[in-house]
N, CA, C and O atoms as a DFTB+ gen file, in Angstrom:
268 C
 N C O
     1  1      10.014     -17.164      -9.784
     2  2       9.012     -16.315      -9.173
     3  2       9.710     -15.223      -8.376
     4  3      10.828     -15.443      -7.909
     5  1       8.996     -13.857      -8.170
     6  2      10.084     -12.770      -7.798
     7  2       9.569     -12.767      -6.432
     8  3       8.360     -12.886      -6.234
     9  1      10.435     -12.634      -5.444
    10  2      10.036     -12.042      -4.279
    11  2       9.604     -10.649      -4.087
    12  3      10.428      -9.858      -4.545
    13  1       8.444     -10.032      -3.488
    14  2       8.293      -8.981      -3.526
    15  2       8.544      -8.194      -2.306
    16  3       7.629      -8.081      -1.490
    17  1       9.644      -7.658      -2.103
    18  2       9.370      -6.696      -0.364
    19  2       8.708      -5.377      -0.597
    20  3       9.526      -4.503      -0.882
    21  1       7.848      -5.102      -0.571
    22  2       6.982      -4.070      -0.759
    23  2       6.224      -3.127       0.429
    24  3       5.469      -3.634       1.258
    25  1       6.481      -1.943       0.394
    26  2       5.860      -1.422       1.387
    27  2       5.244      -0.298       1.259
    28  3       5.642       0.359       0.297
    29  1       3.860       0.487       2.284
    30  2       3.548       1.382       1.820
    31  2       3.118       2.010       3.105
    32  3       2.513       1.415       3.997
    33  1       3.541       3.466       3.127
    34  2       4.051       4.584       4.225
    35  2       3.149       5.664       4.226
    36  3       3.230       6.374       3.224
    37  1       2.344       5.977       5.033
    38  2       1.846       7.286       4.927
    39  2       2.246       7.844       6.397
    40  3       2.427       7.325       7.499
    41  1       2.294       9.134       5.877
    42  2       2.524      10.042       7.157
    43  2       1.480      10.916       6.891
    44  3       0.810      10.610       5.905
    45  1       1.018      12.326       7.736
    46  2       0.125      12.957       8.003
    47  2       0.634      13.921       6.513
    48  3      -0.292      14.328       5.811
    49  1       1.914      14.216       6.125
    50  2       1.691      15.269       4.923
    51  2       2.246      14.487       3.521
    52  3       2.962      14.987       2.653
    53  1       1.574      12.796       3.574
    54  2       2.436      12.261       2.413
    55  2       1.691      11.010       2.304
    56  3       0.955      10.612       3.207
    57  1       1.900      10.307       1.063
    58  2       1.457       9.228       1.103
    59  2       2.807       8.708       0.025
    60  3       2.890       9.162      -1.116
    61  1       3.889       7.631       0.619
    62  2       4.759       6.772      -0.081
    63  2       4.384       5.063      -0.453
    64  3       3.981       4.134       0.247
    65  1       4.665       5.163      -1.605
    66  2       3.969       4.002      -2.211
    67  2       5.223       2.817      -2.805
    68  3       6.144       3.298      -3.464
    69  1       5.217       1.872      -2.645
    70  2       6.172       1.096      -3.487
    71  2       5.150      -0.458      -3.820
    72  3       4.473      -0.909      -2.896
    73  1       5.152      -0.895      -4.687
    74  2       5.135      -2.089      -5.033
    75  2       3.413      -2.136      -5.087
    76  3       3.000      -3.026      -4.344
    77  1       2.412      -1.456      -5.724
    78  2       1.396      -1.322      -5.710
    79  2       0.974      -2.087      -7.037
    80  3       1.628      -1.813      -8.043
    81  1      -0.093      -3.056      -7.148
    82  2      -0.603      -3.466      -8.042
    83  2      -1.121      -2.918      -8.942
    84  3      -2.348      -3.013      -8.929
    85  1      -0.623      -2.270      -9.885
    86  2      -0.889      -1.257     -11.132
    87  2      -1.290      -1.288     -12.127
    88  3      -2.440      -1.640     -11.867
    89  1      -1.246      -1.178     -13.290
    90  2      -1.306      -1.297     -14.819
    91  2       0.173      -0.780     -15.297
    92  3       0.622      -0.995     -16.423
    93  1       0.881      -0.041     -14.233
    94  2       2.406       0.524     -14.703
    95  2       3.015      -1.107     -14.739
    96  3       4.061      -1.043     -15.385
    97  1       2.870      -1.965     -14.477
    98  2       3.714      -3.289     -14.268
    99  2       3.386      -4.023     -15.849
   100  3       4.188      -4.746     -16.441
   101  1       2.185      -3.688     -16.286
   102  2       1.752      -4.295     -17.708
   103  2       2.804      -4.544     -18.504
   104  3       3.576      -3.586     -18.547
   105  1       3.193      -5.658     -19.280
   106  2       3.796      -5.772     -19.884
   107  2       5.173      -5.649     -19.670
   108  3       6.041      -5.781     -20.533
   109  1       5.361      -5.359     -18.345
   110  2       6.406      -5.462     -17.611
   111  2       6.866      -7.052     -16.716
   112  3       7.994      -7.526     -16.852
   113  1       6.120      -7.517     -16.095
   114  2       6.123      -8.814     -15.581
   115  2       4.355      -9.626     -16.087
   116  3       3.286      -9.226     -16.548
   117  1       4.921     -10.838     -15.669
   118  2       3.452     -11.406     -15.754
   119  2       2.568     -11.904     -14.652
   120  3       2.866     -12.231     -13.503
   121  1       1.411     -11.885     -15.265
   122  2       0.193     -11.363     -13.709
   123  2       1.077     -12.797     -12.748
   124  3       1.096     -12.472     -11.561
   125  1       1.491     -13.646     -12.877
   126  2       2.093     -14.376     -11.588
   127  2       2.704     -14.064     -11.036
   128  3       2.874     -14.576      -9.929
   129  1       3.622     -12.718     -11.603
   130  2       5.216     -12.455     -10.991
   131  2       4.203     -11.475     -10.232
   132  3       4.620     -11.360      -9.079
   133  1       3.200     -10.827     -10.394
   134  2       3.105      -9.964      -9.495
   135  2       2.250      -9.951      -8.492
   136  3       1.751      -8.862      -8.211
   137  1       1.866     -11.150      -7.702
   138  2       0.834     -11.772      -7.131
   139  2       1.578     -11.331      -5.576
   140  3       0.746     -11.190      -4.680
   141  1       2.511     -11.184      -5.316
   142  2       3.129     -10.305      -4.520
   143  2       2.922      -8.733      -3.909
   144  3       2.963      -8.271      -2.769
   145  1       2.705      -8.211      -5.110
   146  2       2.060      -6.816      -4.404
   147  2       0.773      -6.061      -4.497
   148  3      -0.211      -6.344      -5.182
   149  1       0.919      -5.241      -3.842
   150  2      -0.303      -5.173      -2.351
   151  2      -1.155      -4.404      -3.435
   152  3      -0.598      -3.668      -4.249
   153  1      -2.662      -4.615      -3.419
   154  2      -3.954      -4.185      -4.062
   155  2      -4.406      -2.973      -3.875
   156  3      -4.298      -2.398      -2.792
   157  1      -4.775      -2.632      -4.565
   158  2      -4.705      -0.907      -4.353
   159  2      -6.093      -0.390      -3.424
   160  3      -6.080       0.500      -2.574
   161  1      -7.269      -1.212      -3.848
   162  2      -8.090      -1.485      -3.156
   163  2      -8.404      -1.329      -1.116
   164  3      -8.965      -0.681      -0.233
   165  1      -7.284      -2.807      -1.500
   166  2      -6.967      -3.079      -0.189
   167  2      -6.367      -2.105       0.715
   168  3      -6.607      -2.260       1.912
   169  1      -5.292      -0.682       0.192
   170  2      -4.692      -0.186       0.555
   171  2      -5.669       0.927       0.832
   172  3      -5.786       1.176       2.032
   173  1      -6.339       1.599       0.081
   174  2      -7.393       2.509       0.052
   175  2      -8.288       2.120       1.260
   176  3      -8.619       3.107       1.916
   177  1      -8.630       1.275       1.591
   178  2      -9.494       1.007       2.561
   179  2      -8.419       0.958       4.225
   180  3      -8.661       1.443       5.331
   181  1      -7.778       0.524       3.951
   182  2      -7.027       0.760       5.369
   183  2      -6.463       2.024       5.287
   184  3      -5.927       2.221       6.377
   185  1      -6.313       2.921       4.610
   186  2      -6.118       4.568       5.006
   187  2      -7.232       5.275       5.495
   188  3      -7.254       6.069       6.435
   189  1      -8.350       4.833       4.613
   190  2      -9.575       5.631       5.391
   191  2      -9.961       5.319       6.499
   192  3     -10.538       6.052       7.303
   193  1      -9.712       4.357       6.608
   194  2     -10.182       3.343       8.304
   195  2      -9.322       3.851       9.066
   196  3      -9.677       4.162      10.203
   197  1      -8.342       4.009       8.760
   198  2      -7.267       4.095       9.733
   199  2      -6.886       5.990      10.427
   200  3      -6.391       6.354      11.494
   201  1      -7.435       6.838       9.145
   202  2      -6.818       8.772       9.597
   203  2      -7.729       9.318       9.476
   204  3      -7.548      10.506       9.205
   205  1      -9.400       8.794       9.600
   206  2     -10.483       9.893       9.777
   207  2     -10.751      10.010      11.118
   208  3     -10.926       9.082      11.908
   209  1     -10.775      11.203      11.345
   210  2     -10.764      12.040      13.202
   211  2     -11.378      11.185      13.797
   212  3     -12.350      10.587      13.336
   213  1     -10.838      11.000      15.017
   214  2     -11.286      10.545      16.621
   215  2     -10.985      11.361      17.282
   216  3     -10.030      12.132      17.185
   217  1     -11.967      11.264      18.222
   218  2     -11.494      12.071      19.411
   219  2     -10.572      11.728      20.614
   220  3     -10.686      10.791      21.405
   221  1      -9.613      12.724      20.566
   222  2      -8.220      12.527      21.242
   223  2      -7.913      11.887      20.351
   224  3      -8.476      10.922      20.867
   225  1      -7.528      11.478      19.438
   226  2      -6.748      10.435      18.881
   227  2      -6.111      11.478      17.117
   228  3      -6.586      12.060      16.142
   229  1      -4.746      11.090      17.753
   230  2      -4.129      11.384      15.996
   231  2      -3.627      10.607      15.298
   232  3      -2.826      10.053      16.051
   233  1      -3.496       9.977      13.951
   234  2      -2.886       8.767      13.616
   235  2      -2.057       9.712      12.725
   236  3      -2.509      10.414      11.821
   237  1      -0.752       9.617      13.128
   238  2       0.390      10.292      12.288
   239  2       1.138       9.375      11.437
   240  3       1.919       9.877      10.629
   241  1       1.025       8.148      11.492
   242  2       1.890       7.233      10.769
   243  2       1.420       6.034      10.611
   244  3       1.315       5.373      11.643
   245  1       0.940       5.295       9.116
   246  2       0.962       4.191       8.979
   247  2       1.386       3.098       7.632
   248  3       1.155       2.946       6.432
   249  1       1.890       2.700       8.364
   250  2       3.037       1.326       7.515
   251  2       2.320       0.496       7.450
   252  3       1.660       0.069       8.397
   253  1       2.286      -0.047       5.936
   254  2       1.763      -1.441       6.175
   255  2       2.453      -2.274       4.764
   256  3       2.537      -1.764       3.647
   257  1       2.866      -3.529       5.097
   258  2       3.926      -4.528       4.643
   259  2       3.088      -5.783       3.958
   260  3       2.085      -6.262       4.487
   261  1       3.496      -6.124       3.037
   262  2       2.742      -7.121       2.629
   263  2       3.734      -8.487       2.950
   264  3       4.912      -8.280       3.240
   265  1       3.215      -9.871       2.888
   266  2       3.663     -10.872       3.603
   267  2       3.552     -11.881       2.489
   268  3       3.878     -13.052       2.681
């Protein structure tokens, strides 16, 4: 079984992606090996939650690591 360290980075002029649950992995590993990385879903929803305007508030950076 593969370990996955996977992480995914946004900054205010970028969004960096590694280890995202894809269709690019098809036929590349099998759906067990990749039970490790992070849902795309899941990821989509904590960006919007996380960089639509508040007041006073800027969110310039967020990391998030899967476990």
């Amino acid at each position: 079984m593969l370990k996955w360290e996977v992480m995914f980075v946004y900054w205010a002029d970028g969004a960096y992606m590694g280890g995202m649950k894809t269709e690019f992995w098809d036929g590349i590993f099998e759906e067990s090996e990749m039970e490790g990385l992070m849902d795309l879903e899941d990821i989509a929803d904590i960006i919007v939650n996380n960089v639509k305007p508040r007041k006073n508030l800027n969110v310039d950076q967020v990391v998030i690591k899967n476990h």
